[in-house]
BATIZA-203915 format. One line per field, with one value per residue (C-alpha): residue number from 1; residue in three letters; x, z, y. Coordinates in nm, 2 decimals. Layout:
N
resi: (NUM/...)
resn: (ala/...)
east: (X/...)
up: (Z/...)
north: (Y/...)
end
This chain:
497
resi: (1/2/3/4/5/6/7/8/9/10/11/12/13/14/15/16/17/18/19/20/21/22/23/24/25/26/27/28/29/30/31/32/33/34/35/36/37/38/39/40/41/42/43/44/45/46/47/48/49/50/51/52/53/54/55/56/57/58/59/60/61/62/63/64/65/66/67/68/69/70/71/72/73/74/75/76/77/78/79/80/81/82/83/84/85/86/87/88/89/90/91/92/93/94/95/96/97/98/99/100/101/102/103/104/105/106/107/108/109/110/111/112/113/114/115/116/117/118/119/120/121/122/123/124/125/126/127/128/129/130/131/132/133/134/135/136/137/138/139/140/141/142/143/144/145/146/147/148/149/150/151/152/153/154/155/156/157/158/159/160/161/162/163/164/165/166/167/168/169/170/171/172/173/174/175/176/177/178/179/180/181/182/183/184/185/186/187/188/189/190/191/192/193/194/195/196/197/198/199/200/201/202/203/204/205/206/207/208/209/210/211/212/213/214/215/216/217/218/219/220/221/222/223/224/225/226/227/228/229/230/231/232/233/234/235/236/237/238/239/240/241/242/243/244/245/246/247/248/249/250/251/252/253/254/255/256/257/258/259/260/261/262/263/264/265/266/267/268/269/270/271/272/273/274/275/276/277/278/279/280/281/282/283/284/285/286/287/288/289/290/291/292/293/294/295/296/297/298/299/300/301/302/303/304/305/306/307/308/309/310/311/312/313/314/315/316/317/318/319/320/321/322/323/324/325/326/327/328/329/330/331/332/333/334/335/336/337/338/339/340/341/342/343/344/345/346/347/348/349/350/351/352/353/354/355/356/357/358/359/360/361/362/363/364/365/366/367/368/369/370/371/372/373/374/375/376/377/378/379/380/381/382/383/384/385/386/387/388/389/390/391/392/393/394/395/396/397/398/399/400/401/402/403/404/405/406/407/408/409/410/411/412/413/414/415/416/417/418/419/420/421/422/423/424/425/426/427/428/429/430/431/432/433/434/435/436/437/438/439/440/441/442/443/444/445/446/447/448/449/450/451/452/453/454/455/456/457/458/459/460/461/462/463/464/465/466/467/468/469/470/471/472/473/474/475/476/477/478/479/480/481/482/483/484/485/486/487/488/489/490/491/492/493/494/495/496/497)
resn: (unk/unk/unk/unk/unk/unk/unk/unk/unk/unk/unk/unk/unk/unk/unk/unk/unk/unk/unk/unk/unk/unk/unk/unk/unk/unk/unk/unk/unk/unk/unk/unk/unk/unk/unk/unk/unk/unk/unk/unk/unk/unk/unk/unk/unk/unk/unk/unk/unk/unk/unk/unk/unk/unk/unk/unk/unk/unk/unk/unk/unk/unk/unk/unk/unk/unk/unk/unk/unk/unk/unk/unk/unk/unk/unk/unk/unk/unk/unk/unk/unk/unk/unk/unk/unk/unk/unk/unk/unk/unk/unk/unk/unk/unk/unk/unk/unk/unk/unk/unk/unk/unk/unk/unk/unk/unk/unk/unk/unk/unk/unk/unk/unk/unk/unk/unk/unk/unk/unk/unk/unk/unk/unk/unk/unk/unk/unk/unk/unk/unk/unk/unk/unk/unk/unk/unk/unk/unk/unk/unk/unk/unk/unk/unk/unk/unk/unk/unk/unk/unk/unk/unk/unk/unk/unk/unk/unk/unk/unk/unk/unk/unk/unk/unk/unk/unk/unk/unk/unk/unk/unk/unk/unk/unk/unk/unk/unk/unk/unk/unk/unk/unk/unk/unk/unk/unk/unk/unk/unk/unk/unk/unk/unk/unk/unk/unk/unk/unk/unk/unk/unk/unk/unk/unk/unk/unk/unk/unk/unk/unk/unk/unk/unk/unk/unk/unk/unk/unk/unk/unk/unk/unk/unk/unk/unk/unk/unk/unk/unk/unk/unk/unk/unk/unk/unk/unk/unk/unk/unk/unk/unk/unk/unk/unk/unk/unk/unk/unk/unk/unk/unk/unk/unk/unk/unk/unk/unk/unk/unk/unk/unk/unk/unk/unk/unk/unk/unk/unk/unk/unk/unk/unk/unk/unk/unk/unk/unk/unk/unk/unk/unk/unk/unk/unk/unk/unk/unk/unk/unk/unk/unk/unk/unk/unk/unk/unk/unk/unk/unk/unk/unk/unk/unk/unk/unk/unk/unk/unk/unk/unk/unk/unk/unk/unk/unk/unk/unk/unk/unk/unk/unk/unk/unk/unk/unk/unk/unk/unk/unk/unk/unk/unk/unk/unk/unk/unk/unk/unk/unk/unk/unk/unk/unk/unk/unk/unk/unk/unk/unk/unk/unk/unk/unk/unk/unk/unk/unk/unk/unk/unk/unk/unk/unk/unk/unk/unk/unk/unk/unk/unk/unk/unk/unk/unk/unk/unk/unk/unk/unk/unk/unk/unk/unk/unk/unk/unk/unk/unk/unk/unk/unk/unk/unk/unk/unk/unk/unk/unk/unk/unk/unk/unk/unk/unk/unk/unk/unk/unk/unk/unk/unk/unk/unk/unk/unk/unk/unk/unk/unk/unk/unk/unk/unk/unk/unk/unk/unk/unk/unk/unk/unk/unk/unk/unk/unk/unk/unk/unk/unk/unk/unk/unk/unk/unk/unk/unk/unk/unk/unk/unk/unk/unk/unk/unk/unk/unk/unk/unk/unk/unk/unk/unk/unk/unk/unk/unk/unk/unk/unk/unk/unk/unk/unk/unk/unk/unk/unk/unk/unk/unk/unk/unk/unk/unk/unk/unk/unk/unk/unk/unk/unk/unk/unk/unk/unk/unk/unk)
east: (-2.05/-1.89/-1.55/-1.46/-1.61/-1.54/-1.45/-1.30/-1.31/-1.03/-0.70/-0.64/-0.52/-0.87/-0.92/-0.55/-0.59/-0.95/-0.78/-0.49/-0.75/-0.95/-0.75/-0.56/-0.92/-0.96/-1.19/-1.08/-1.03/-1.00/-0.94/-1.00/-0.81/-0.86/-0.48/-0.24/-0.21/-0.23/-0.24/-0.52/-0.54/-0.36/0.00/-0.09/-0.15/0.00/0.25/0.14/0.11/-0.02/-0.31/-0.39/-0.34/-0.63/-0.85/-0.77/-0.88/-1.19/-1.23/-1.26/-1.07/-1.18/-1.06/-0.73/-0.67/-0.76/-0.52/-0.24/-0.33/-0.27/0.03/0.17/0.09/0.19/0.58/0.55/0.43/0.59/0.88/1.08/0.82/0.72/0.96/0.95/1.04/1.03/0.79/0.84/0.61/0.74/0.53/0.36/0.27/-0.04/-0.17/-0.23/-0.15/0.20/0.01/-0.27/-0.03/0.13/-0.19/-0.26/0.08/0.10/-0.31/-0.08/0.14/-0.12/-0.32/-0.04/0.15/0.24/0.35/0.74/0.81/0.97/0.77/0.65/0.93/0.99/1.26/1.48/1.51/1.81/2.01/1.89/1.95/1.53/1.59/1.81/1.58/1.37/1.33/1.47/1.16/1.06/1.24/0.98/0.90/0.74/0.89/0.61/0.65/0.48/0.57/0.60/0.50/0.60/0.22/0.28/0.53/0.28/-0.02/0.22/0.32/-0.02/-0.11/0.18/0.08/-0.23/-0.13/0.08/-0.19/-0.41/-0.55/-0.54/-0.45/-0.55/-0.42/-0.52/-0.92/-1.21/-1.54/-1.79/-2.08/-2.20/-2.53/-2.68/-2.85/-2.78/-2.46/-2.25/-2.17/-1.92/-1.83/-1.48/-1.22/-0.87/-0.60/-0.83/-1.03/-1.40/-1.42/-1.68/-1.62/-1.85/-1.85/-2.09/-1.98/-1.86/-1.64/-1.68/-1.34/-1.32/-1.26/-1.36/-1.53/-1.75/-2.08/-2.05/-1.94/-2.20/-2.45/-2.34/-2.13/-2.32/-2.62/-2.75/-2.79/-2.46/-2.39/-2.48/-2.08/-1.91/-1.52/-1.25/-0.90/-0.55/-0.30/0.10/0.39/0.76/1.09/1.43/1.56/1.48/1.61/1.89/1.75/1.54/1.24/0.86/0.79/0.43/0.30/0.03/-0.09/-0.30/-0.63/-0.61/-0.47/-0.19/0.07/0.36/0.68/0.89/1.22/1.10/1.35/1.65/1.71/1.37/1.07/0.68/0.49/0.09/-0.17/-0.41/-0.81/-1.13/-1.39/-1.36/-1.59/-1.49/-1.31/-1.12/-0.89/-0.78/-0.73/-0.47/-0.35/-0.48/-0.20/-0.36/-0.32/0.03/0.09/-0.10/0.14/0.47/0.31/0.24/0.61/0.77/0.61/0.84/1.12/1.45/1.50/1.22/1.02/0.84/0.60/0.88/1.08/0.82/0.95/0.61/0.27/0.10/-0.30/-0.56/-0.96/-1.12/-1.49/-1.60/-1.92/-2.13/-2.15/-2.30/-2.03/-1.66/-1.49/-1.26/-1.10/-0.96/-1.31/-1.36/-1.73/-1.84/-2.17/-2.28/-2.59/-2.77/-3.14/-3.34/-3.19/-2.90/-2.55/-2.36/-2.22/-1.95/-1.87/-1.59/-1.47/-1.25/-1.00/-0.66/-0.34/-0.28/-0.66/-0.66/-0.54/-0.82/-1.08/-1.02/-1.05/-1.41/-1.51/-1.44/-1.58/-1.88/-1.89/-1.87/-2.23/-2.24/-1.94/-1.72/-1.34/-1.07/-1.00/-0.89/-0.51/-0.36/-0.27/0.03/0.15/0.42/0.41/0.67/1.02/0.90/1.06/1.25/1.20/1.11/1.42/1.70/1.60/2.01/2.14/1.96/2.11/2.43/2.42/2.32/2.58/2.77/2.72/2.68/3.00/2.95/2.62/2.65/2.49/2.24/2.17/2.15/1.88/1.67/1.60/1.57/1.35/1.15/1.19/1.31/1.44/1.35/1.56/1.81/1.52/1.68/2.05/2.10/2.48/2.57/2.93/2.96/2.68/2.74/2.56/2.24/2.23/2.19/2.16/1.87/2.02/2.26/2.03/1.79/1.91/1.77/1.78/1.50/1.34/1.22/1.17/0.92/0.78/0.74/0.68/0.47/0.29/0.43/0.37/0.50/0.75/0.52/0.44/0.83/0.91/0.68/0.47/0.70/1.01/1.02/1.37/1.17/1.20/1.62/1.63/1.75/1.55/1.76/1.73/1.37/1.34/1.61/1.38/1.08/1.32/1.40/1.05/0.86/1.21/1.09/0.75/0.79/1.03/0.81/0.48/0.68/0.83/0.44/0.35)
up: (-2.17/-1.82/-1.74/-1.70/-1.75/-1.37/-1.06/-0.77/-0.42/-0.21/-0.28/-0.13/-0.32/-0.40/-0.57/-0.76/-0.86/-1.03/-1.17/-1.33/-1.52/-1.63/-1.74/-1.92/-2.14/-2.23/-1.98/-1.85/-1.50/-1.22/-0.86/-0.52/-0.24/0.05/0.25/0.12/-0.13/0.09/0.42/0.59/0.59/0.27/0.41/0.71/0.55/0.64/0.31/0.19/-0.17/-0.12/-0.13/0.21/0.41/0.64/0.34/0.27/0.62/0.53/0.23/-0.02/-0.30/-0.60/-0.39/-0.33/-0.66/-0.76/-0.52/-0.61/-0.99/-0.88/-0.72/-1.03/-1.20/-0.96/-0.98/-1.30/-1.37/-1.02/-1.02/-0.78/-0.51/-0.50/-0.35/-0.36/-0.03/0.17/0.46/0.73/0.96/1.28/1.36/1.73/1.93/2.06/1.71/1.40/1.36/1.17/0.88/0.84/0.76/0.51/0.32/0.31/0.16/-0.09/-0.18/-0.20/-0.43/-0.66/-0.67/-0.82/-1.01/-1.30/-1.04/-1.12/-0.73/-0.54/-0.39/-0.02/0.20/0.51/0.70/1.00/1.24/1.40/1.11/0.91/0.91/0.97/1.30/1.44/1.57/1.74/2.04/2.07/2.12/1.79/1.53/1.30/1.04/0.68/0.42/0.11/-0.13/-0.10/-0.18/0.03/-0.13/0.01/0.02/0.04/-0.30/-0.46/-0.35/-0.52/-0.87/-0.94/-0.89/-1.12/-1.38/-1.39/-1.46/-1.72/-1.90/-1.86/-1.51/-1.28/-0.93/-0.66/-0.33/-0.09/-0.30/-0.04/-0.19/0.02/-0.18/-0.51/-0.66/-0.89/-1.23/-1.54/-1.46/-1.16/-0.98/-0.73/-0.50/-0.38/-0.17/-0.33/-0.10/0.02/-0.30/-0.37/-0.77/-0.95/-1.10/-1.32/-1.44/-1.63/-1.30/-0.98/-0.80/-0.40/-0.27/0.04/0.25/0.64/0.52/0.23/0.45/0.56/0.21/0.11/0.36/0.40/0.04/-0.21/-0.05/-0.09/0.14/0.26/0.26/0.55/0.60/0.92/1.02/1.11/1.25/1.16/1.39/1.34/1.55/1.39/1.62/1.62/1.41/1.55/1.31/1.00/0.77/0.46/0.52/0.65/1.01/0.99/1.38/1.51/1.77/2.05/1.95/1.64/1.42/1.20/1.27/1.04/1.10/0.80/0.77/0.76/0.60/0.68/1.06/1.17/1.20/1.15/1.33/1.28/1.27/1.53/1.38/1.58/1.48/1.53/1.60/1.60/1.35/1.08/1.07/1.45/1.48/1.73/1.87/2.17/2.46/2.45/2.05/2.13/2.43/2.18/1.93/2.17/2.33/2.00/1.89/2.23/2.19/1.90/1.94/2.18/2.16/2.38/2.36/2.57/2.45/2.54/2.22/1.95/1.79/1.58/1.51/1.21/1.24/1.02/0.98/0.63/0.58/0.58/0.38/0.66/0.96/1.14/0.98/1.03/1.01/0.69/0.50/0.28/0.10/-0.06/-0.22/-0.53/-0.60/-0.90/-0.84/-1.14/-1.26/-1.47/-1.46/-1.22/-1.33/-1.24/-0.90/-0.83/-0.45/-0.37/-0.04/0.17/-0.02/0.09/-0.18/-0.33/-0.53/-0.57/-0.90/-1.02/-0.81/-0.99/-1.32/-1.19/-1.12/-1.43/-1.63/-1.47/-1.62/-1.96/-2.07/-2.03/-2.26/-2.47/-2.33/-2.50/-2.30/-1.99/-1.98/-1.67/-1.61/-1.83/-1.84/-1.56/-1.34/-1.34/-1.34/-1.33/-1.67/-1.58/-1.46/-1.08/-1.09/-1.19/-0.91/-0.78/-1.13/-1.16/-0.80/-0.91/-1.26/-1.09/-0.84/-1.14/-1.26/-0.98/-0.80/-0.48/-0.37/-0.12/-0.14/0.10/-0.07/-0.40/-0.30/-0.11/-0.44/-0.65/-0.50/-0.47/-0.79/-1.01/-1.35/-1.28/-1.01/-1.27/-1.26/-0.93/-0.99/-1.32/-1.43/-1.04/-1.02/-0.65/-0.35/-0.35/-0.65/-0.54/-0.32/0.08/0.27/0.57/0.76/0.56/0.28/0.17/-0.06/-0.20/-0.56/-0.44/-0.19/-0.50/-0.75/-0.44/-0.45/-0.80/-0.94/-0.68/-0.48/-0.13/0.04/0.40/0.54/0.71/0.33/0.29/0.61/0.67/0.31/0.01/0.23/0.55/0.71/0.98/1.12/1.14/1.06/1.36/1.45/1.33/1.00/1.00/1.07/0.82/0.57/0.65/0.60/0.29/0.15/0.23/0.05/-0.24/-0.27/-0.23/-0.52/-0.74/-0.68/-0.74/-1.11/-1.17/-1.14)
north: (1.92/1.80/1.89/1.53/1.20/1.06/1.19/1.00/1.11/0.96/0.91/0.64/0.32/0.22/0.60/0.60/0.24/0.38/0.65/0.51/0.26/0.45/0.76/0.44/0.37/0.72/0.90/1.25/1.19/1.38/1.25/1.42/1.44/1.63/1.57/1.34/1.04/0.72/0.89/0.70/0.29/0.27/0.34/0.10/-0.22/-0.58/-0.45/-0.84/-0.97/-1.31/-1.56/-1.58/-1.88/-1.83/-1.82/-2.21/-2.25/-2.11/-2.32/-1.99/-2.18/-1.94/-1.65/-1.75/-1.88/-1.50/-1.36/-1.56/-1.49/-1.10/-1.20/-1.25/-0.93/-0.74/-0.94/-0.84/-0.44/-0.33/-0.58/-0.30/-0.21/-0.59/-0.85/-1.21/-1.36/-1.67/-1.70/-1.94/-2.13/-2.25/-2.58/-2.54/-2.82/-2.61/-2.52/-2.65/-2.98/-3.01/-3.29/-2.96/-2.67/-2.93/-2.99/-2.63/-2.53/-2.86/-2.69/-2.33/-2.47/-2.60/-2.27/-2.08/-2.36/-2.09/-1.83/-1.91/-1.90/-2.17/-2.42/-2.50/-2.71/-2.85/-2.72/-2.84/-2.52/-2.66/-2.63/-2.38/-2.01/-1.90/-2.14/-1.89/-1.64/-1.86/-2.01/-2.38/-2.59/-2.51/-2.79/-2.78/-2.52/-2.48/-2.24/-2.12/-1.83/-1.52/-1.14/-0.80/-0.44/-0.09/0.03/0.36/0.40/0.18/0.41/0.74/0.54/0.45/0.80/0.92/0.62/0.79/1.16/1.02/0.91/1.19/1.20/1.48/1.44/1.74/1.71/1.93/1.92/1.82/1.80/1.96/1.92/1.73/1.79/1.51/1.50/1.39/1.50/1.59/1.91/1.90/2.18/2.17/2.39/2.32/2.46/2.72/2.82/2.71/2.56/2.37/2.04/1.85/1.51/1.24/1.01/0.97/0.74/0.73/0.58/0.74/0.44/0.44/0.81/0.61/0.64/1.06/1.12/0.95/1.10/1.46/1.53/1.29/1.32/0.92/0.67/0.53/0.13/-0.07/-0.11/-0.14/-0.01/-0.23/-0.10/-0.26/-0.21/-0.34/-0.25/-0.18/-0.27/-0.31/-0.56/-0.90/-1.14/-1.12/-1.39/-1.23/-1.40/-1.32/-1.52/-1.60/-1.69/-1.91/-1.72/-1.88/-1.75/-1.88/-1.58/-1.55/-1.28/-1.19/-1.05/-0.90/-0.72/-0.36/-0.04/-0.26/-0.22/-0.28/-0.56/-0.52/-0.72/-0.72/-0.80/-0.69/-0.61/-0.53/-0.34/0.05/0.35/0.73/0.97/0.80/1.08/0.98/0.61/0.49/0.18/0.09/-0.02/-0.36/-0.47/-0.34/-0.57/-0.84/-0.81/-0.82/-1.17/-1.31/-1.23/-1.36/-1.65/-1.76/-1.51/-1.55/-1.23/-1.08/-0.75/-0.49/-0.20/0.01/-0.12/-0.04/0.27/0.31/0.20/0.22/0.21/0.22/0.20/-0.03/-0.07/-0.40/-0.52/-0.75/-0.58/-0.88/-1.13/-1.18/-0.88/-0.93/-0.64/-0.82/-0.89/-0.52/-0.44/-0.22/-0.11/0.07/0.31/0.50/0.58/0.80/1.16/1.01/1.02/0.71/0.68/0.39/0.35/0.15/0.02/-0.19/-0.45/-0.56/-0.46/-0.75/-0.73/-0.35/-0.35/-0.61/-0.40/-0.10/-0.28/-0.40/-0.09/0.08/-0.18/-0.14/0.25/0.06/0.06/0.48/0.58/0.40/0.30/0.13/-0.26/-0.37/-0.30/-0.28/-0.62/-0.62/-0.17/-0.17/0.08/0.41/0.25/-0.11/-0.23/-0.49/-0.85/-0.92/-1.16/-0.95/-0.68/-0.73/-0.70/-0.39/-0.25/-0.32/-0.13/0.19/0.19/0.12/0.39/0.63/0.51/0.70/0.56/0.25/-0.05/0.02/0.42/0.21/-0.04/0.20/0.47/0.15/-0.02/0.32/0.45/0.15/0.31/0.63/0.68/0.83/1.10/1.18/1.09/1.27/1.35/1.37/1.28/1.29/1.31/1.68/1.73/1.64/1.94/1.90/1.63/1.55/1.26/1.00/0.91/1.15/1.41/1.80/1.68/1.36/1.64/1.82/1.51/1.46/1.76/1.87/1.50/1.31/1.56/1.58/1.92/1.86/1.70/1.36/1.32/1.23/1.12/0.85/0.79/0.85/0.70/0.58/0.83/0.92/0.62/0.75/1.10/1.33/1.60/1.92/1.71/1.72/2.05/2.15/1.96/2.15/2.51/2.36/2.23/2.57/2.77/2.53/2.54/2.96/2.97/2.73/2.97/3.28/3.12/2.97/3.33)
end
């Protein structure tokens, strides 16, 4: 009998998302991962829950309809890593055509007339507050309603949903090899030892590696795919109204500009195709210079490369390598035979249809063993039980209770951990208790929650996946956080032992 009934390769959000719905039906999971959770395109995305206006453009009705329908569920399982916000328009003369962007909201509206969100509007600029970042020509602008997502926490809480209910995660775990027959035999190096795995299935969700796993580890031929590189830039704060600036840009595109970790902006985003090591992608100094024009166009406030403090890149496999390159459109293929365990491969996707791509995927496993129903549409995720709409209410009851966090501190856990940041807090009566502090926010007693909960090993997976403090955190900090993780991770072998 096989050790498990799938294993996933990758875990990215493709490979968690798989994970979490099927450990949820029954199977004995296991997922590989051979660095960290989310580390590759998945904690570089857009960070967009919508429909996708270009996509009216394009006339793909059905799909938008299905995106916005996602929208929802995702407002309501993860109702504190998911944020409803207003996004805003500004009407160019050079563009669209003002009557156009109208009929595509008005369509917008009509698509996701249960979604509970305000409606599209027109908006005079010159006396209202999103008007006040821009530059004066524009007078124009149209607000809709669409939502944000911290990619990275979502990437980790599906992982922990999943190991909750049975799943077990390996960081650290590269398959190097995988024989096939009417079962599978995997050959993996976890953190430095070779083990065998076996398993009735596999699941390839390896993302811009799908065709060398595929090639080299699975040994079958990989899917006529082709790579595509996302590239956004993050600034200084640009603007203080809480909305999302979506640009026309003069080639046609669509660029967004959101509030990012409170005193920033992200601004993206730049695609083109992409050859060479997934592990390495960088942004070129062009798609950064791309970015700064298309945000200077709109902005008073002008920028420079020299004022990006970051860039976040990342490679997606496309389906059609001779179409339009669109990662939003993710593919799954289902391969089996005589004598052939099932192999699912799964690529490509954007966030907001993850959770519905997972739920295909598995489904498709459904005539090989038996599994309960589809589920995850309604289970919130870890510390998402509570309604999208009292978010604030729920900020206000833990510093409530935990009167020395500020309002800032207080958001910032919540809206990472929801209800379970009392995980973290516990009986502290003071910031004291929570052991030492790297920079002003993060804390020992969340260091090791981190660490012993959600499987970060080195400081980058804090830093830049599981929170974003890097982005603030002096140096001595940092390194006084390494000290601290390696003390920790020392002690916790020595008492496994």
């Amino acid at each position: 009998m096989a050790d498990y009934d799938l294993a996933i390769i990758g875990g990215g959000l493709n490979g968690v998302s798989i994970a979490r719905d099927a450990a949820g039906r029954g199977l004995r999971v296991i997922l590989l991962e051979q660095g960290d959770l989310g580390a590759g395109a998945s904690s570089a995305s857009p960070r967009l829950i919508h429909g996708d206006l270009a996509n009216l453009e394009r006339r793909h009705f059905l799909r938008v309809r299905s995106a916005l329908a996602e929208r929802d569920v995702w407002l309501r399982i993860a109702p504190h890593l998911v944020r409803a916000m207003r996004f805003a328009i500004p009407a160019h003369s050079d563009e669209r055509p003002a009557w156009q962007l109208r009929s595509w909201l008005l369509l917008y509206d009509r698509l996701a007339s249960r979604s509970g969100l305000p409606a599209s509007a027109t908006v005079d600029v010159t006396h209202h507050p999103v008007g006040n970042a821009l530059k004066r020509p524009f007078g124009t602008a149209f607000e809709y309603s669409d939502c944000v997502v911290d990619d990275s926490r979502l990437v980790i809480l599906t992982a922990v949903d999943a190991a909750a209910r049975g799943a077990v995660i390996r960081t650290g775990a590269r398959c190097t090899r995988a024989e096939r027959g009417k079962e599978w035999r995997l050959v993996t190096k976890d953190r430095g030892f070779r083990q065998i795995v076996t398993a009735r299935a596999v699941a390839n969700a390896t993302g811009a590696w799908t065709p060398s796993v595929a090639e080299t580890v699975l040994r079958v031929p990989p899917p006529k795919v082709a790579a595509v590189q996302m590239d956004q830039i993050v600034v200084r704060r640009l603007f203080d109204s809480d909305n999302v600036y979506v640009f026309q840009n003069s080639d046609g595109r669509l660029i967004f500009a959101s509030p990012y970790e409170r005193d920033f902006t992200l601004i993206g985003t730049a695609s083109h195709a992409f050859k060479g090591d997934p592990a390495i992608v960088a942004m070129a100094a062009g798609d950064v210079a791309y970015l700064c024009d298309a945000a200077n166009r709109y902005f008073r406030e002008r920028i420079e490369t020299v004022d990006v403090v970051r860039t976040l890149s990342g490679a997606n496999m496309v389906r059609n390598p001779a179409g339009r390159l669109s990662p939003r459109d993710g593919a799954i293929t289902l391969d089996y035979g005589r004598g052939k365990a099932p192999l699912i491969t799964v690529f490509g996707g954007d966030v907001t249809t993850s959770r519905l791509r997972a739920e295909r995927a598995v489904t498709k496993l459904a005539p090989f063993y038996p599994m309960s129903a589809r589920w995850t549409a309604n289970a919130p995720l870890p510390g998402g039980d509570f309604a999208w709409d009292r978010f604030d209410n729920e900020v206000d009851e833990v510093r409530e209770r935990w009167r020395f966090l500020g309002e800032d501190q207080a958001r910032r856990l919540f809206a990472a951990y929801g209800s379970d940041a009392k995980a973290i807090l516990g009986d502290a009566r003071e910031r004291g208790d929570l052991g030492p502090s790297f920079g002003p926010e993060l804390t020992g007693a969340e260091v090791r929650h981190l660490m012993s909960k959600e499987w970060a090993r080195f400081p980058d997976d804090i830093l830049w996946r599981r929170t974003k403090l890097g982005l603030t955190m002096p140096p001595a900090d940092r390194e006084a956080l390494g000290a601290f993780m390696a003390e920790f991770m020392a002690t916790s072998c020595a008492g496994a032992k």
